[in-house]
BALOBA-1460 file (C-alpha; in Angstrom, 3 decimals):
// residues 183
<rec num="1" residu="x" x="-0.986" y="-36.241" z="-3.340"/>
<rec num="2" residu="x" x="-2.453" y="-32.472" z="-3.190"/>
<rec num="3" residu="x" x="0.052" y="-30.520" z="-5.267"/>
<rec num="4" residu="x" x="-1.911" y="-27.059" z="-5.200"/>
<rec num="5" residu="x" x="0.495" y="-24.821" z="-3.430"/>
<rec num="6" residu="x" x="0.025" y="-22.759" z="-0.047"/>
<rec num="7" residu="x" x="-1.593" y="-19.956" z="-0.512"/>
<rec num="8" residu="x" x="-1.361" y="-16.578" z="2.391"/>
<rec num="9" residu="x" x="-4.026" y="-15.899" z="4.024"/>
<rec num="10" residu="x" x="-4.848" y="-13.624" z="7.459"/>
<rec num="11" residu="x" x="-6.753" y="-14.327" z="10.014"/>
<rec num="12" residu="x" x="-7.223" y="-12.312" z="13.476"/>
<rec num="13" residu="x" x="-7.892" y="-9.067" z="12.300"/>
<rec num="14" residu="x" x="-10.943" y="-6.380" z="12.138"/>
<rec num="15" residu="x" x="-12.581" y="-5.942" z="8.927"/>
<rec num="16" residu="x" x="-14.311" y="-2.676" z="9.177"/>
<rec num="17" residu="x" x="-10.841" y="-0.282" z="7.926"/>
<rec num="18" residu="x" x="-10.879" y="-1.706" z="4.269"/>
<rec num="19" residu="x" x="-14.195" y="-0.198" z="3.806"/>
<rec num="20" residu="x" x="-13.466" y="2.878" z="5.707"/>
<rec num="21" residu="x" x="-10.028" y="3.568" z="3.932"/>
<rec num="22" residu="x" x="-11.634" y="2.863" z="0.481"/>
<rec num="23" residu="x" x="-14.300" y="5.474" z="1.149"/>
<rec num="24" residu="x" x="-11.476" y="7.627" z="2.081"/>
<rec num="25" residu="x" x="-10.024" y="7.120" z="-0.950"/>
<rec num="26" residu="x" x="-13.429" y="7.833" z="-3.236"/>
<rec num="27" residu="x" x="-13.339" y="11.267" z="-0.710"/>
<rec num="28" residu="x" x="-10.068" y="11.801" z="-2.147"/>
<rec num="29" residu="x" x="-10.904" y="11.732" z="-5.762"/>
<rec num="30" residu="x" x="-8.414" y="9.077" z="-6.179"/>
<rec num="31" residu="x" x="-9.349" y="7.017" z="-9.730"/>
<rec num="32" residu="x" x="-6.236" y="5.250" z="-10.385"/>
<rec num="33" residu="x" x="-5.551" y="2.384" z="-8.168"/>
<rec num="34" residu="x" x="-2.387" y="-0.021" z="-8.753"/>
<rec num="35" residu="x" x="-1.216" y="-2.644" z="-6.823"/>
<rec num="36" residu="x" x="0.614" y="-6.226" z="-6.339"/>
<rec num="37" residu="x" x="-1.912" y="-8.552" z="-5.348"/>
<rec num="38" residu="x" x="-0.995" y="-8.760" z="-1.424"/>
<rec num="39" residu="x" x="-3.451" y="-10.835" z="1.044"/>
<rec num="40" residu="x" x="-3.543" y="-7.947" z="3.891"/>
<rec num="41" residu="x" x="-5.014" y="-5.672" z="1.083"/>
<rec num="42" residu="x" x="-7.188" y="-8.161" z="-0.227"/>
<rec num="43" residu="x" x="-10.523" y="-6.570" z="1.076"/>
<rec num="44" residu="x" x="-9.120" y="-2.973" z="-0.430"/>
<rec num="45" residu="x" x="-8.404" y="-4.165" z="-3.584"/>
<rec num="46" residu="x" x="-11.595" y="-5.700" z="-4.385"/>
<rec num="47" residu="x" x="-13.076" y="-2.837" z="-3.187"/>
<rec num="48" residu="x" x="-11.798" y="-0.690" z="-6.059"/>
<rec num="49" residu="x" x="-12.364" y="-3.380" z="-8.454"/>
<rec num="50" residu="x" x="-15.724" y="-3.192" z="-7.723"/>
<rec num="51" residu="x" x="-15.450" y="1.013" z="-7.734"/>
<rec num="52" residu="x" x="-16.796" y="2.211" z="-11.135"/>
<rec num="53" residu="x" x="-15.225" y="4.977" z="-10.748"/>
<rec num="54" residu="x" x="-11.767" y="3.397" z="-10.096"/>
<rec num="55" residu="x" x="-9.378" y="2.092" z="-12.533"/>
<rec num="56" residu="x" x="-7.181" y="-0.617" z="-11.006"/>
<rec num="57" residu="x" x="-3.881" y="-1.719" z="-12.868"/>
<rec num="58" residu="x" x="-2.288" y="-4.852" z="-11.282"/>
<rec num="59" residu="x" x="1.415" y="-4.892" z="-11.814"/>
<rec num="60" residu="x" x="4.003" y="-7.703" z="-12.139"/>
<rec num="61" residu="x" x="6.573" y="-5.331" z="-9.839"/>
<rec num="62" residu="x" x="5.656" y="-2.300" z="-7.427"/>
<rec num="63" residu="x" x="7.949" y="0.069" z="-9.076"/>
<rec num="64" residu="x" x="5.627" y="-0.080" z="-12.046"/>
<rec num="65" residu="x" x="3.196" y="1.634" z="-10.207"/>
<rec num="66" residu="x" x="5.469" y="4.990" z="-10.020"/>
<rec num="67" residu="x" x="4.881" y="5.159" z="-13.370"/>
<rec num="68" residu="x" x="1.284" y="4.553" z="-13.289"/>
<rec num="69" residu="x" x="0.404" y="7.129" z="-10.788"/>
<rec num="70" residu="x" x="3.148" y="9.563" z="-12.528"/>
<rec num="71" residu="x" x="1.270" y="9.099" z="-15.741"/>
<rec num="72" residu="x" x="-2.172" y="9.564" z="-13.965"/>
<rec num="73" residu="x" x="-1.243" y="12.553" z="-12.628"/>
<rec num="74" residu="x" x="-0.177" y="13.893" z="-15.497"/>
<rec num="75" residu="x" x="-3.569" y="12.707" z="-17.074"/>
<rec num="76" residu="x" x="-5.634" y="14.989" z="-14.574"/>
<rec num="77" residu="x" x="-5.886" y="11.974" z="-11.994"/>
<rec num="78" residu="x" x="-4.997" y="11.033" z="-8.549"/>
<rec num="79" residu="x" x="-3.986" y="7.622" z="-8.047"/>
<rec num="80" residu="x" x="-2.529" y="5.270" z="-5.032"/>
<rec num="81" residu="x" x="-0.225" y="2.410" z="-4.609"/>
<rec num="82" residu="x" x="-0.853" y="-0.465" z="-2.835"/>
<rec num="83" residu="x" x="1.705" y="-2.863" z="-2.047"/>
<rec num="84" residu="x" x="3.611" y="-4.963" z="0.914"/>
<rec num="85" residu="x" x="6.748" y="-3.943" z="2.598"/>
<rec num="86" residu="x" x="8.570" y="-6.799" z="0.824"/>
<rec num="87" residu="x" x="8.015" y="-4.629" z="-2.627"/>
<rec num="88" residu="x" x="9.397" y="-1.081" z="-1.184"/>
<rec num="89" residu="x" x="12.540" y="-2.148" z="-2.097"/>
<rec num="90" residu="x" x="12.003" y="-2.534" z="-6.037"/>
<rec num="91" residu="x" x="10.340" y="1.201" z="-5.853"/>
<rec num="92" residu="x" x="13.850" y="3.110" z="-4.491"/>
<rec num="93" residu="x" x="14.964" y="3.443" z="-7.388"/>
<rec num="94" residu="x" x="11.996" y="4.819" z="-9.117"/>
<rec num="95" residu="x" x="11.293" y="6.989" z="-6.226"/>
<rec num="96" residu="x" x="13.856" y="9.535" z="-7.638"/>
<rec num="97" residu="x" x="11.238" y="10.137" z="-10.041"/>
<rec num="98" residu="x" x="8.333" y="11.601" z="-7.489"/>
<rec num="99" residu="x" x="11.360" y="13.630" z="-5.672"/>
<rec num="100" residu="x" x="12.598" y="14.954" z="-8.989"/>
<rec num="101" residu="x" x="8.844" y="15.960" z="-10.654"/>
<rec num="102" residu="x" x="7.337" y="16.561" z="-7.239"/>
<rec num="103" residu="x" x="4.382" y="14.798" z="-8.065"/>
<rec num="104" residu="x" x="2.358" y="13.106" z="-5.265"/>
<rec num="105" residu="x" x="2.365" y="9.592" z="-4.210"/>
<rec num="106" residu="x" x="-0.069" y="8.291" z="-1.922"/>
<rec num="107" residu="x" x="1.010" y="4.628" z="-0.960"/>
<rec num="108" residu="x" x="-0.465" y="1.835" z="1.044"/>
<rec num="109" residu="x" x="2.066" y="-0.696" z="2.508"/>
<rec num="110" residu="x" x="1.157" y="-4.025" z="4.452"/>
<rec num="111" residu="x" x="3.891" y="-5.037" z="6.664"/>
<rec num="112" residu="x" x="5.705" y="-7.995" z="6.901"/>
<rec num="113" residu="x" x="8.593" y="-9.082" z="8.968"/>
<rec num="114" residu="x" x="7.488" y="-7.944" z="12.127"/>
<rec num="115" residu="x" x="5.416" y="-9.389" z="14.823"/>
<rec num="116" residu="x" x="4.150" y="-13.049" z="14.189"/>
<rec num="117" residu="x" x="6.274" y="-13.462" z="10.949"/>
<rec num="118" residu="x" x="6.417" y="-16.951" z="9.957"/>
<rec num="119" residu="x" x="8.839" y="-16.068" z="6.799"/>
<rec num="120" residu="x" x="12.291" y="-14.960" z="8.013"/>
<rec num="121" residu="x" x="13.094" y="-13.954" z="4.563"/>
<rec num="122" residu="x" x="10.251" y="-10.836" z="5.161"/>
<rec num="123" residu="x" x="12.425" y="-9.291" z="8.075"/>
<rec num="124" residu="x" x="15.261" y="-7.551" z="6.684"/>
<rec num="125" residu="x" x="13.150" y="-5.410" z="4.770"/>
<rec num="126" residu="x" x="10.195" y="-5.623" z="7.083"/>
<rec num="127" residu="x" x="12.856" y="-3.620" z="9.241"/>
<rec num="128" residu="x" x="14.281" y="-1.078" z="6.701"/>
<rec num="129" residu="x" x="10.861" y="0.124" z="4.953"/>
<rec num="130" residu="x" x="10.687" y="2.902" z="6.861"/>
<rec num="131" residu="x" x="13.830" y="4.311" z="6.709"/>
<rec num="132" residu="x" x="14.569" y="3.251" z="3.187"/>
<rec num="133" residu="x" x="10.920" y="5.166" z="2.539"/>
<rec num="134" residu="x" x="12.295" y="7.843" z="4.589"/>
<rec num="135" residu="x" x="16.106" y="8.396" z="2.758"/>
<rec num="136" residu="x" x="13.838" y="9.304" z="-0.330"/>
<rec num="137" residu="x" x="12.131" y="12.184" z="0.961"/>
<rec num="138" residu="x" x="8.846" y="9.706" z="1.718"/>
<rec num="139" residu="x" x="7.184" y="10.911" z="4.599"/>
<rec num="140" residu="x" x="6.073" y="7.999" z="6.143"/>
<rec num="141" residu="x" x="2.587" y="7.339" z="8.701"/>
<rec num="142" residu="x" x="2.572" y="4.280" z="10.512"/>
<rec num="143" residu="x" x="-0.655" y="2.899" z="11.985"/>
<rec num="144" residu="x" x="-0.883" y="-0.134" z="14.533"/>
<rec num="145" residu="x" x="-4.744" y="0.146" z="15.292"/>
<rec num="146" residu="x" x="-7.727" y="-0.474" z="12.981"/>
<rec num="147" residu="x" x="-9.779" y="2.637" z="14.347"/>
<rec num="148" residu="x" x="-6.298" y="4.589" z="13.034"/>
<rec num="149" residu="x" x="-6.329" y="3.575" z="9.197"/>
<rec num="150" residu="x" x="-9.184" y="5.678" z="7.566"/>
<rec num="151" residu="x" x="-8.288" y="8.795" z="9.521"/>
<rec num="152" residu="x" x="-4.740" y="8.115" z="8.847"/>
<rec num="153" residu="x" x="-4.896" y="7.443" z="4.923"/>
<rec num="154" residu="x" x="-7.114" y="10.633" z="5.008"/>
<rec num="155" residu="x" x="-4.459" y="12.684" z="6.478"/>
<rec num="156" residu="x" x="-1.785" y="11.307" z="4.207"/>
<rec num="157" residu="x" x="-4.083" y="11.690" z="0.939"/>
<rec num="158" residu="x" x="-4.309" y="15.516" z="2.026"/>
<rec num="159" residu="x" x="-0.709" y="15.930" z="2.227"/>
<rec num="160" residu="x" x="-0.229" y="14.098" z="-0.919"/>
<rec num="161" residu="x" x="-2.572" y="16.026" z="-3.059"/>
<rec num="162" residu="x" x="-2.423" y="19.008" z="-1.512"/>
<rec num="163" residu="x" x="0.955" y="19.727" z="-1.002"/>
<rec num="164" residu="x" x="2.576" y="17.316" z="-3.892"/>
<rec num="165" residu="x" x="4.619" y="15.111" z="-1.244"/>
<rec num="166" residu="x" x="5.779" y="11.635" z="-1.102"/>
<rec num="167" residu="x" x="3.432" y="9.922" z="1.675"/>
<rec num="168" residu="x" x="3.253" y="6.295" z="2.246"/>
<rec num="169" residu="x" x="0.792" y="4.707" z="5.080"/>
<rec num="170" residu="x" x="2.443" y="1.389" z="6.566"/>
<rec num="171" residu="x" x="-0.247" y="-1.184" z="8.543"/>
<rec num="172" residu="x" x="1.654" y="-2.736" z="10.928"/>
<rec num="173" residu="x" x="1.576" y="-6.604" z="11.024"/>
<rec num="174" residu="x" x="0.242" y="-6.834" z="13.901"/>
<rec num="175" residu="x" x="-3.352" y="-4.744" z="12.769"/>
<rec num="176" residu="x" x="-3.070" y="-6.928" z="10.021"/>
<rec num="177" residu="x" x="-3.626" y="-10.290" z="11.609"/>
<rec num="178" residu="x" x="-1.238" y="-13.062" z="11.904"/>
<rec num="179" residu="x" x="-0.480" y="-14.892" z="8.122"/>
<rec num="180" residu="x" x="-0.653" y="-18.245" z="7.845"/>
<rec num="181" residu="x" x="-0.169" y="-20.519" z="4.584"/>
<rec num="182" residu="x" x="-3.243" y="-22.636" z="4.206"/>
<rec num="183" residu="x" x="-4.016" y="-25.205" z="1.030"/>
């Protein structure tokens, strides 16, 4: 008996925007990348592994990453979050942080919960990211088409950096691909 478990994968979805966004973040000057390892970010997050000029902190929870960027700000650096919808909800809380010190936040956020779900456990907060992102002063971009990422992350970075906002990107499921668990 095979007693690996399932893993997430995606399937069904275009693979040029990982390369495009991650150029968009070099652009940027971003060098601090952390994340929670996520399969929709998968291509994105090996890309800045591979970056030499990126440092890339995986975290056990996403509202460790608040305090990553916070602290790479305050080192001279711009940084981003990646992360799934499911993990917006542990960062409320440490959101109060970026609105109180105004610094930026430029975050990444896979969704789940929404069209082809498998998990019905992802839909509750699948449904409330955006607002929840939204009720802390996080302006929030979604995009539902691949051509739409880059140019979208770019505008968001800009905002971010420029104007010290609060500015999370969310990639609809359906961009994504439909998740399956494999073995």
């Amino acid at each position: 008996m095979d007693h690996q478990a399932p893993r997430q994968t995606v399937t069904d979805r275009p693979t040029d925007w990982p390369l495009e966004t991650h150029e968009v973040l070099r652009r940027s000057r971003v060098r601090q990348v952390a994340h929670v390892p996520d399969a929709g970010l998968s291509e994105l997050i090996s890309l800045t592994q591979d970056d030499p000029e990126m440092t890339v902190t995986v975290l056990t929870t996403e509202e460790e990453g608040i305090g990553v960027l916070a602290g790479a700000w305050l080192g001279g650096q711009r940084g981003a979050l990646l992360m799934q919808s499911s993990g917006v909800g542990n960062c409320l809380n440490m959101l109060a942080l970026v609105k109180t010190c105004r610094f930026p936040l430029l975050a990444i956020v896979t969704m789940r919960g929404e069209w082809a779900e498998f998990n019905p456990w992802q839909v509750p907060m699948g449904q409330a990211t955006g607002p929840a992102l939204e009720l802390m002063d996080v302006l929030v971009y979604r995009v539902e088409a691949a051509e739409e990422v880059a140019e979208t992350v770019a505008a968001a970075a800009d905002l971010a950096f420029q104007g010290d906002a609060a500015v999370a990107v969310l990639l609809s499921q359906k961009l994504l691909g439909r998740k399956v668990w494999t073995r």
